[in-house]
Backbone and ligand atoms as CSV (ligand in chain L), in Angstrom:
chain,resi,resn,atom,element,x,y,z
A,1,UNK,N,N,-11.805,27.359,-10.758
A,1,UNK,CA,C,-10.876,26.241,-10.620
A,1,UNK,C,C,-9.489,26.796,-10.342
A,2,UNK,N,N,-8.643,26.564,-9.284
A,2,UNK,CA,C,-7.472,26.717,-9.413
A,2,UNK,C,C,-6.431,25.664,-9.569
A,3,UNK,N,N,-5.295,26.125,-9.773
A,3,UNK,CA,C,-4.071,25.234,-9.942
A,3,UNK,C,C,-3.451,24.976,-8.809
A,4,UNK,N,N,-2.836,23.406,-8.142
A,4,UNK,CA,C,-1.606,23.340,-7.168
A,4,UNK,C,C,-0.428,24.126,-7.762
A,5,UNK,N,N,0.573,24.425,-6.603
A,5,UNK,CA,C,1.565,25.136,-6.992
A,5,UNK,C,C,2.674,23.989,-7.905
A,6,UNK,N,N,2.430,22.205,-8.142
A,6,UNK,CA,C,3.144,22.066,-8.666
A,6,UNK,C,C,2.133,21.515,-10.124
A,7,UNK,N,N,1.284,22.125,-10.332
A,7,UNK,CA,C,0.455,22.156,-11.618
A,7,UNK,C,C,-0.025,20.514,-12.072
A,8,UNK,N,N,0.015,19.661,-11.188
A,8,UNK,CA,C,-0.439,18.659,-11.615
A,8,UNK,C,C,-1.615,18.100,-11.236
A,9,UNK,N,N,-2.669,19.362,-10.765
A,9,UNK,CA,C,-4.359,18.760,-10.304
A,9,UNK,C,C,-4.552,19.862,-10.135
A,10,UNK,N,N,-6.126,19.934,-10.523
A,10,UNK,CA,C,-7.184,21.422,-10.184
A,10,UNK,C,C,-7.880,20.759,-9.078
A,11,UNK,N,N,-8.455,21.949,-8.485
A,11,UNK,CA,C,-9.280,21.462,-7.483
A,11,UNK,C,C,-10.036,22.683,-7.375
A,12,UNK,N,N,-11.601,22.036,-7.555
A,12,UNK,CA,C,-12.743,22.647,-7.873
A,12,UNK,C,C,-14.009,22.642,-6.607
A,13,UNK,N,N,-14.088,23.691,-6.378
A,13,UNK,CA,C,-14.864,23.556,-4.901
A,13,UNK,C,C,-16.453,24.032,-5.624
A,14,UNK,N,N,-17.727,22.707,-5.225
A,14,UNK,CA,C,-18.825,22.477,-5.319
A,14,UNK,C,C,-19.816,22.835,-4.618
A,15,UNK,N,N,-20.438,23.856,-4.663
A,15,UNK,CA,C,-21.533,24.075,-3.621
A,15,UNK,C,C,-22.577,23.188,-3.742
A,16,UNK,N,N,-22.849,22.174,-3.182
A,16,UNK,CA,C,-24.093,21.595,-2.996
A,16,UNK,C,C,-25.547,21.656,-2.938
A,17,UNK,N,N,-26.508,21.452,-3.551
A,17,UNK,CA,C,-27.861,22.345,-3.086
A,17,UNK,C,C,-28.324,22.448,-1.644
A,18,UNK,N,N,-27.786,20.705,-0.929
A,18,UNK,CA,C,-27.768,21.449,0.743
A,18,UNK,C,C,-26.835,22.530,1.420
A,19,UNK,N,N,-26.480,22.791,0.453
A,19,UNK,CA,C,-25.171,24.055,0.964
A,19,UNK,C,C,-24.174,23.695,1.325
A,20,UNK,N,N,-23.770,21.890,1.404
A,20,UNK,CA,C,-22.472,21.602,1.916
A,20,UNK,C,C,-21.705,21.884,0.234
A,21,UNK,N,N,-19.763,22.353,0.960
A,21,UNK,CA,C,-19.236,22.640,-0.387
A,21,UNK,C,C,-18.572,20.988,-0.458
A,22,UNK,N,N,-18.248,20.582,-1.316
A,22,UNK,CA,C,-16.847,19.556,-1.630
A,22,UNK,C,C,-15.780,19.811,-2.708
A,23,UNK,N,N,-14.880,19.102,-2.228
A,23,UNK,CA,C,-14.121,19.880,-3.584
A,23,UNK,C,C,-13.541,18.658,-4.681
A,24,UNK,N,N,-13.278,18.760,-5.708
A,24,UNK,CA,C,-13.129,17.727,-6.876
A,24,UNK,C,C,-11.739,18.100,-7.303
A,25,UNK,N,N,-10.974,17.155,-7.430
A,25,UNK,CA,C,-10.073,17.151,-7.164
A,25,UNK,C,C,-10.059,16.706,-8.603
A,26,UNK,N,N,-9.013,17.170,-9.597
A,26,UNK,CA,C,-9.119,16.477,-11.043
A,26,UNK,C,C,-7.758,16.448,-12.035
A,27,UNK,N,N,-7.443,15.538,-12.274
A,27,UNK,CA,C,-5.567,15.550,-12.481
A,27,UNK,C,C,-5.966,15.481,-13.837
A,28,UNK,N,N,-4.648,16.405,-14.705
A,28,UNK,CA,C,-5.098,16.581,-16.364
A,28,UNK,C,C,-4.525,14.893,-16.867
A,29,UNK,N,N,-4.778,15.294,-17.762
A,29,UNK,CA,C,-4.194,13.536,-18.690
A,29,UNK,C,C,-2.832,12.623,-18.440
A,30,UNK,N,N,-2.033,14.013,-18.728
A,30,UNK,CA,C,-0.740,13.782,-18.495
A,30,UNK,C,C,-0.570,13.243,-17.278
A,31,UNK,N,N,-0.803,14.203,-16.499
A,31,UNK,CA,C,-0.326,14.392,-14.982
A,31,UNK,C,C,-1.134,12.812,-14.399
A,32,UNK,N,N,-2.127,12.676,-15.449
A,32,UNK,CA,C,-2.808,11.574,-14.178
A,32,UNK,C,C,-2.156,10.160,-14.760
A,33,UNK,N,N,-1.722,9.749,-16.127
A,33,UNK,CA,C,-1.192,9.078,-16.048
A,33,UNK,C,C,0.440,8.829,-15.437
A,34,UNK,N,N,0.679,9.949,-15.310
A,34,UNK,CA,C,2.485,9.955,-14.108
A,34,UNK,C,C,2.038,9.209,-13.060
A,35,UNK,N,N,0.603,9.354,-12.344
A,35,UNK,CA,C,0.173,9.803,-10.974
A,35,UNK,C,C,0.750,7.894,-10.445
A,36,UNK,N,N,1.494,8.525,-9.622
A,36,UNK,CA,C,1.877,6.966,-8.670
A,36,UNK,C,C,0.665,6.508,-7.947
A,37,UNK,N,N,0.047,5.283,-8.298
A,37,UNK,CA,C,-0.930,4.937,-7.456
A,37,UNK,C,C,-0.871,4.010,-6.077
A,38,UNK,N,N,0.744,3.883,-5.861
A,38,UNK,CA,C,0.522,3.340,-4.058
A,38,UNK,C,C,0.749,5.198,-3.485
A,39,UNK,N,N,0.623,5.648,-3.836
A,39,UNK,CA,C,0.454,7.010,-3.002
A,39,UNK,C,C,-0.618,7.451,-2.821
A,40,UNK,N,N,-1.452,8.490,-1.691
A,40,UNK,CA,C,-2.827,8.509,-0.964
A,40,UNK,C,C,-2.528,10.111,-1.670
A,41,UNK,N,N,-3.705,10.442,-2.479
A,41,UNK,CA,C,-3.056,12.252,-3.014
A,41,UNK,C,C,-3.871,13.091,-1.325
A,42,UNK,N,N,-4.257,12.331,-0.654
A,42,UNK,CA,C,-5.165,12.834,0.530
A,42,UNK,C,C,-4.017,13.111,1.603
A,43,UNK,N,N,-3.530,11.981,2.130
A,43,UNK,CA,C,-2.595,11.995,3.045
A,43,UNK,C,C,-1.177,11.921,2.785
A,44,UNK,N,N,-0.624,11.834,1.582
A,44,UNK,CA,C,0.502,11.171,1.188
A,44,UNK,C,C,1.276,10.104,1.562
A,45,UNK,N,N,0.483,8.693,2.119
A,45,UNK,CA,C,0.493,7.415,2.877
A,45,UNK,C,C,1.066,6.977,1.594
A,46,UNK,N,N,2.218,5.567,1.426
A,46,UNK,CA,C,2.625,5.259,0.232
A,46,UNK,C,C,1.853,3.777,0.216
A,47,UNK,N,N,1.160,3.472,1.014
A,47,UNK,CA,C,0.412,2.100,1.414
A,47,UNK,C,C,-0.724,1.707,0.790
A,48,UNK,N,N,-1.257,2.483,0.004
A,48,UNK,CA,C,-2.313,2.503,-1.023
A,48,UNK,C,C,-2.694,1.063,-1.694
A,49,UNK,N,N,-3.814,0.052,-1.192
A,49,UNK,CA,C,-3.535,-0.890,-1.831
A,49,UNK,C,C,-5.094,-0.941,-2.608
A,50,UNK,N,N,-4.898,-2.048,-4.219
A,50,UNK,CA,C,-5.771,-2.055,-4.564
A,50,UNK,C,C,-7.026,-2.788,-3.636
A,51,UNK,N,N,-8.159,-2.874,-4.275
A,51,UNK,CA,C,-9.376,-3.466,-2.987
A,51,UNK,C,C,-10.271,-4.230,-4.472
A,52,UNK,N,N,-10.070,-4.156,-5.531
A,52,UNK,CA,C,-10.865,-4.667,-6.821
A,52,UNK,C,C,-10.249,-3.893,-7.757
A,53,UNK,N,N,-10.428,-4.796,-8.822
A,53,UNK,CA,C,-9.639,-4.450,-10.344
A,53,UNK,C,C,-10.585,-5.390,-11.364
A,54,UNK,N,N,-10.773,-4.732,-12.717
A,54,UNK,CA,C,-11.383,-5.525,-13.572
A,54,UNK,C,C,-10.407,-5.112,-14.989
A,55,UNK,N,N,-9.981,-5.983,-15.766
A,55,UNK,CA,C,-9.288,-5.236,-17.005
A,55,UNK,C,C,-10.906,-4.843,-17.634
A,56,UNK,N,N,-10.579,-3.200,-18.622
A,56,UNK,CA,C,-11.386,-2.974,-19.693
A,56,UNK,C,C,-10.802,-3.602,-21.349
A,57,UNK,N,N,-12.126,-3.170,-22.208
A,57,UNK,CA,C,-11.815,-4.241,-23.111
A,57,UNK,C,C,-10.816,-3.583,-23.833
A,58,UNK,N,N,-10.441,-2.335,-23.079
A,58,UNK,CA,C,-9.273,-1.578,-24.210
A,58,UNK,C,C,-7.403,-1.998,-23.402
A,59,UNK,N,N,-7.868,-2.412,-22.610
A,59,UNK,CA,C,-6.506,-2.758,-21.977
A,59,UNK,C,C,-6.340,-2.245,-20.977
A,60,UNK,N,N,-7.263,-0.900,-20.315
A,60,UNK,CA,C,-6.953,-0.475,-19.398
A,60,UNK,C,C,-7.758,-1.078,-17.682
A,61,UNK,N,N,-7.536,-0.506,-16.751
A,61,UNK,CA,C,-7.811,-1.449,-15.948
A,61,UNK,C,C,-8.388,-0.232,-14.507
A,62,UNK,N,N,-9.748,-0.719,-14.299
A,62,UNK,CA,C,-10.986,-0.293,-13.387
A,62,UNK,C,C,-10.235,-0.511,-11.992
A,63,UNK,N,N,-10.081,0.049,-11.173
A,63,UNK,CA,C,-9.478,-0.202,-10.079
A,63,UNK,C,C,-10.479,0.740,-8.742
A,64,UNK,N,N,-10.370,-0.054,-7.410
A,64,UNK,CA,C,-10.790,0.383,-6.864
A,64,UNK,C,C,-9.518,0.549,-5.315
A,65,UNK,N,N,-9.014,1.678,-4.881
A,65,UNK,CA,C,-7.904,1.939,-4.269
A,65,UNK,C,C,-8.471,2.516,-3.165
A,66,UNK,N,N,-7.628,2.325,-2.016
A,66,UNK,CA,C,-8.077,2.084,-0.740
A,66,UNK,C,C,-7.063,2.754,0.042
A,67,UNK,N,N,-6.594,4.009,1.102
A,67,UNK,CA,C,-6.153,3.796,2.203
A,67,UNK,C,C,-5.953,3.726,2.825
A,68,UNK,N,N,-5.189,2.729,3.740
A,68,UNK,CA,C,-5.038,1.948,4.914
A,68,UNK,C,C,-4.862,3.372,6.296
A,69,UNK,N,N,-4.440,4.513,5.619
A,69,UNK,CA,C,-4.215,5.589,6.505
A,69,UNK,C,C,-5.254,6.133,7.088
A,70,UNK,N,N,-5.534,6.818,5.916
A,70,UNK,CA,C,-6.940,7.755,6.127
A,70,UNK,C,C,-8.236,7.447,5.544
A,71,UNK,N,N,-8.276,6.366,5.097
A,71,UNK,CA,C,-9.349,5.457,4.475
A,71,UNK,C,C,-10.007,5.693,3.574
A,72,UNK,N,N,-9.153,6.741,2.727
A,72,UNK,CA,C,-9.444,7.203,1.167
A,72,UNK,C,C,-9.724,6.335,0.291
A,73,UNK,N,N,-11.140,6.372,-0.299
A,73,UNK,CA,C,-11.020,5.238,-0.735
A,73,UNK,C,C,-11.530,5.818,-2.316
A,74,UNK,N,N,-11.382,4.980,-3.457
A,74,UNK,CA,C,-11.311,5.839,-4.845
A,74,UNK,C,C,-11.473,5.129,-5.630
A,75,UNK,N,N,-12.197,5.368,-6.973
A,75,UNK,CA,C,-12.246,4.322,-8.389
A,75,UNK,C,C,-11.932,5.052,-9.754
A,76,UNK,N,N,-11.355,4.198,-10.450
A,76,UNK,CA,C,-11.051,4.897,-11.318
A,76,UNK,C,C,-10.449,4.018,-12.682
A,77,UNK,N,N,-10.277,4.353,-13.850
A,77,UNK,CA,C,-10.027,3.950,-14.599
A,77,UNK,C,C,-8.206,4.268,-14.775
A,78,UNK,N,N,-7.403,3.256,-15.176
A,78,UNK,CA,C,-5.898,3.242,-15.267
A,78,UNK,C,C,-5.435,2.928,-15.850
A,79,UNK,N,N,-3.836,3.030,-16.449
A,79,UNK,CA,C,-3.316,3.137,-17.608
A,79,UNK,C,C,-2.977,1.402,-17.286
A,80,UNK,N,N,-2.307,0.740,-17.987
A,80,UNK,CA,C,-1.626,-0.621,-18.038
A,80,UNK,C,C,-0.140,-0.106,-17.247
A,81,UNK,N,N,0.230,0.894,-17.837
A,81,UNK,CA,C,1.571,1.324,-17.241
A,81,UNK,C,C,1.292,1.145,-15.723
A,82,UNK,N,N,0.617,2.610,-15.437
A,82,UNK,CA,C,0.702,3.108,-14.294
A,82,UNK,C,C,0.646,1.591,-13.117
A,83,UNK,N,N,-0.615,0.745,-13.831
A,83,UNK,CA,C,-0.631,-0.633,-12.914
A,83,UNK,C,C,0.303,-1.248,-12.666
A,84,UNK,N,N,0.856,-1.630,-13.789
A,84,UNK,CA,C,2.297,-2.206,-13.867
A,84,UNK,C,C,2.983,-1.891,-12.962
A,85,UNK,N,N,3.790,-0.430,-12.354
A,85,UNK,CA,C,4.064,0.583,-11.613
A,85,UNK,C,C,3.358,-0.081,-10.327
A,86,UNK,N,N,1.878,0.069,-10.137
A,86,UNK,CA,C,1.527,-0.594,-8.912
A,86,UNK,C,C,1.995,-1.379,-8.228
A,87,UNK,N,N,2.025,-2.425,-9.581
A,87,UNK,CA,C,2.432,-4.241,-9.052
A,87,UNK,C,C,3.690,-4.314,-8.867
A,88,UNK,N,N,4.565,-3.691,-9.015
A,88,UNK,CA,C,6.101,-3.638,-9.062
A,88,UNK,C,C,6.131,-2.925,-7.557
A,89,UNK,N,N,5.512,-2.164,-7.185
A,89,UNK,CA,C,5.518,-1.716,-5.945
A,89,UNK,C,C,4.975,-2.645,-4.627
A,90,UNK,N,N,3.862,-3.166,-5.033
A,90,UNK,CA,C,3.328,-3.888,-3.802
A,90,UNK,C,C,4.124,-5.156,-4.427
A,91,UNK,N,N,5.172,-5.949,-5.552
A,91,UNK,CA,C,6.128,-7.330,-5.554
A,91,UNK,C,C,7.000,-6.843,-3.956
A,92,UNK,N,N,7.515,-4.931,-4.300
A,92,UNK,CA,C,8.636,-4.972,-3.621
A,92,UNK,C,C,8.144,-4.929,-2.326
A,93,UNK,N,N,7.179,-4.288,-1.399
A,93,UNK,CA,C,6.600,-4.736,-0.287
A,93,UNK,C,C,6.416,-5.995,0.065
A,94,UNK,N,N,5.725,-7.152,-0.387
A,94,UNK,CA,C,5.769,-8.256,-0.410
A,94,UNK,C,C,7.342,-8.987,-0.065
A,95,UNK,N,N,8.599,-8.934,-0.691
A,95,UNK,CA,C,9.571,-9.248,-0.645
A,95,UNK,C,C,10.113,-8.786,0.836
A,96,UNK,N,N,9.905,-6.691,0.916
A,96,UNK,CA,C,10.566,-6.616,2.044
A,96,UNK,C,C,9.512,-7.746,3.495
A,97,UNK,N,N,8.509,-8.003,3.091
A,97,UNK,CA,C,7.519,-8.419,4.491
A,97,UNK,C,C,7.883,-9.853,4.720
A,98,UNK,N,N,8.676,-10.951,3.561
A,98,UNK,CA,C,9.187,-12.114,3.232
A,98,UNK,C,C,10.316,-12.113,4.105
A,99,UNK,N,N,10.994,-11.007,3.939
A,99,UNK,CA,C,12.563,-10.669,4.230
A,99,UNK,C,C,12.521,-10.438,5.693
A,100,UNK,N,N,11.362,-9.468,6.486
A,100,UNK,CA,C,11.364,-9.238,7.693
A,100,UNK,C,C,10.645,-10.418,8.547
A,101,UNK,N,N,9.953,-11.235,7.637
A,101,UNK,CA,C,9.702,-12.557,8.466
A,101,UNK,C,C,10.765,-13.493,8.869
A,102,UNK,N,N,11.102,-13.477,7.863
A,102,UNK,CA,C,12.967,-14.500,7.837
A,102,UNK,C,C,13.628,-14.471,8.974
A,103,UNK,N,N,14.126,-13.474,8.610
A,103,UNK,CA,C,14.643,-12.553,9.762
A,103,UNK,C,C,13.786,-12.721,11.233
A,104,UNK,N,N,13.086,-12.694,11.422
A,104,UNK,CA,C,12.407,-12.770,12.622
A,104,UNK,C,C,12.016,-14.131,13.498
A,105,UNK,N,N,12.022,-14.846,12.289
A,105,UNK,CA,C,11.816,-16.794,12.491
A,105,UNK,C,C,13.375,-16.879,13.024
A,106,UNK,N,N,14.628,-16.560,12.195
A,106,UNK,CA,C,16.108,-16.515,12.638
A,106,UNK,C,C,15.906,-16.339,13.911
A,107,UNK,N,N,15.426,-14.854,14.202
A,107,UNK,CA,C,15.888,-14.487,15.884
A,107,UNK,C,C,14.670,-15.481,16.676
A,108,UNK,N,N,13.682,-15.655,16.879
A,108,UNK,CA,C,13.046,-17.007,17.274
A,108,UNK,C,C,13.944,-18.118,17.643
A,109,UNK,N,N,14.206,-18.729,16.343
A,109,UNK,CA,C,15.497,-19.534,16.372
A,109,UNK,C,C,16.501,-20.078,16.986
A,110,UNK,N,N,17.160,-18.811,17.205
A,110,UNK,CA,C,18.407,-18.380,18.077
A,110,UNK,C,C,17.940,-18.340,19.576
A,111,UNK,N,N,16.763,-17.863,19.798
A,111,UNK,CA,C,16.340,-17.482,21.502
A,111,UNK,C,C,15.876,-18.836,21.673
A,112,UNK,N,N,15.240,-19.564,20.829
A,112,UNK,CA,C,14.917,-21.002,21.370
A,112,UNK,C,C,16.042,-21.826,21.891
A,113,UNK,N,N,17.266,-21.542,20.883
A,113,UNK,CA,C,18.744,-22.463,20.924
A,113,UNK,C,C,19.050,-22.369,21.882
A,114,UNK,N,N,19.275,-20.715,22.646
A,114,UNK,CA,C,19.781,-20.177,23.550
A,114,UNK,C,C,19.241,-21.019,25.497
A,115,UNK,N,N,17.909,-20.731,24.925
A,115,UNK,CA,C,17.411,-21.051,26.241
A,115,UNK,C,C,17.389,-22.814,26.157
A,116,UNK,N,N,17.099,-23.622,25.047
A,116,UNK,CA,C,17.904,-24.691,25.541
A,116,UNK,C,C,18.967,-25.502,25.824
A,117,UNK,N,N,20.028,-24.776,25.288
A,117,UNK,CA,C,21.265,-24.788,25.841
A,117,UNK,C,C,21.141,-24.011,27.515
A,118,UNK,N,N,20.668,-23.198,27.606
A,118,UNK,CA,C,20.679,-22.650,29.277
A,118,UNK,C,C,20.417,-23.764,30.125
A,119,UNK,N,N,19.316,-24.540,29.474
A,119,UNK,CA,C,18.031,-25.331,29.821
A,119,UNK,C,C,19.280,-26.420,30.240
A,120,UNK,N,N,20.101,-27.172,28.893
A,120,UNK,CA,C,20.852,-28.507,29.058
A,120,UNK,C,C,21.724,-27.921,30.515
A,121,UNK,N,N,22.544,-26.368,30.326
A,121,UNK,CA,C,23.591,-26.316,31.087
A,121,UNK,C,C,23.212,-26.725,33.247
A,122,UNK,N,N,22.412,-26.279,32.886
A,122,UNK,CA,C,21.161,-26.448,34.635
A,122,UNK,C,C,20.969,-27.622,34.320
A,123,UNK,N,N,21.146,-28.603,33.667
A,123,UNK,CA,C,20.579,-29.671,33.985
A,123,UNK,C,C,18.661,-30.365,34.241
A,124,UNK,N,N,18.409,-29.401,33.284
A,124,UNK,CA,C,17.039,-29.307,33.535
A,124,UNK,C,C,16.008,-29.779,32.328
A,125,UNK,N,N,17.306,-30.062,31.604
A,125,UNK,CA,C,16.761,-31.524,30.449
A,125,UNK,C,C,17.509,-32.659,30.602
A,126,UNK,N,N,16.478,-33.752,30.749
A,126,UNK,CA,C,17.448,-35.312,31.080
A,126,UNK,C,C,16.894,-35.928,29.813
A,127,UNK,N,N,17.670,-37.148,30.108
A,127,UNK,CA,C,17.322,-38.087,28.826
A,127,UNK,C,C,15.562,-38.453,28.442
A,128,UNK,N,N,14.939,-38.858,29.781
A,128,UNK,CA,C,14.036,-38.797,29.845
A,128,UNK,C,C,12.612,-37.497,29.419
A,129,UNK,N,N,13.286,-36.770,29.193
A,129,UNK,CA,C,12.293,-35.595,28.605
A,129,UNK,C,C,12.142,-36.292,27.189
A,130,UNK,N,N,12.603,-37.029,26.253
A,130,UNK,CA,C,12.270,-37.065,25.227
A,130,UNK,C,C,12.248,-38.659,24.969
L,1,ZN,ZN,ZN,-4.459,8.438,2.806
């Protein structure tokens, strides 16, 4: 088993009986409850979204994480914190995707105004259009 150079996961390479190797990737206690879960530990994508969740009867919570990058996909058991942490992350995505719609209905908006004012100035709306 060796250590990453910043000591927060071993990674254990498996020889298979068909001879393929894989390697297991395994974060200590500590380290795995720090572990940010919109982050991909595969690709480092921050887009990580859950795909299923069940609470356990101890409070902690079964999750099944997904990502959208490299299509890592993972299950695992999680702290209440760390979730918490989740949901606070995908509120603030949510907000910025609220915020960039807004914004985008505005400029819509404005190009509609624009071109019918172009539209009135040509004379190319009469009373009769409406
Ligand atoms: Zn990924």
């Amino acid at each position: 088993m060796s250590q990453n150079p910043h000591g927060n996961h071993a990674i254990r390479r498996i020889v298979l009986p068909s001879g393929r190797t894989i390697e297991v990737i395994r974060f200590n206690d500590v380290d795995a409850e720090r572990r940010e879960l919109h982050i991909c530990p595969a690709c480092g994508s921050e887009l990580v979204q859950p795909m299923a969740w069940n609470e356990t009867a101890d409070g902690r919570w079964d999750l099944v994480l997904e990502c959208p990058n490299c299509g890592r996909s993972e299950s695992g058991r999680f702290s209440r914190t760390q979730v918490e942490r989740l949901e606070d992350h995908l509120d603030e995505g949510l907000t910025e995707m609220i915020a960039d719609l807004q914004r985008l209905t505005q400029a819509n908006m404005a190009a509609d105004v624009d071109r019918f004012v172009a539209a009135l100035d040509c004379g190319l709306i009469l009373p009769e259009d409406f």
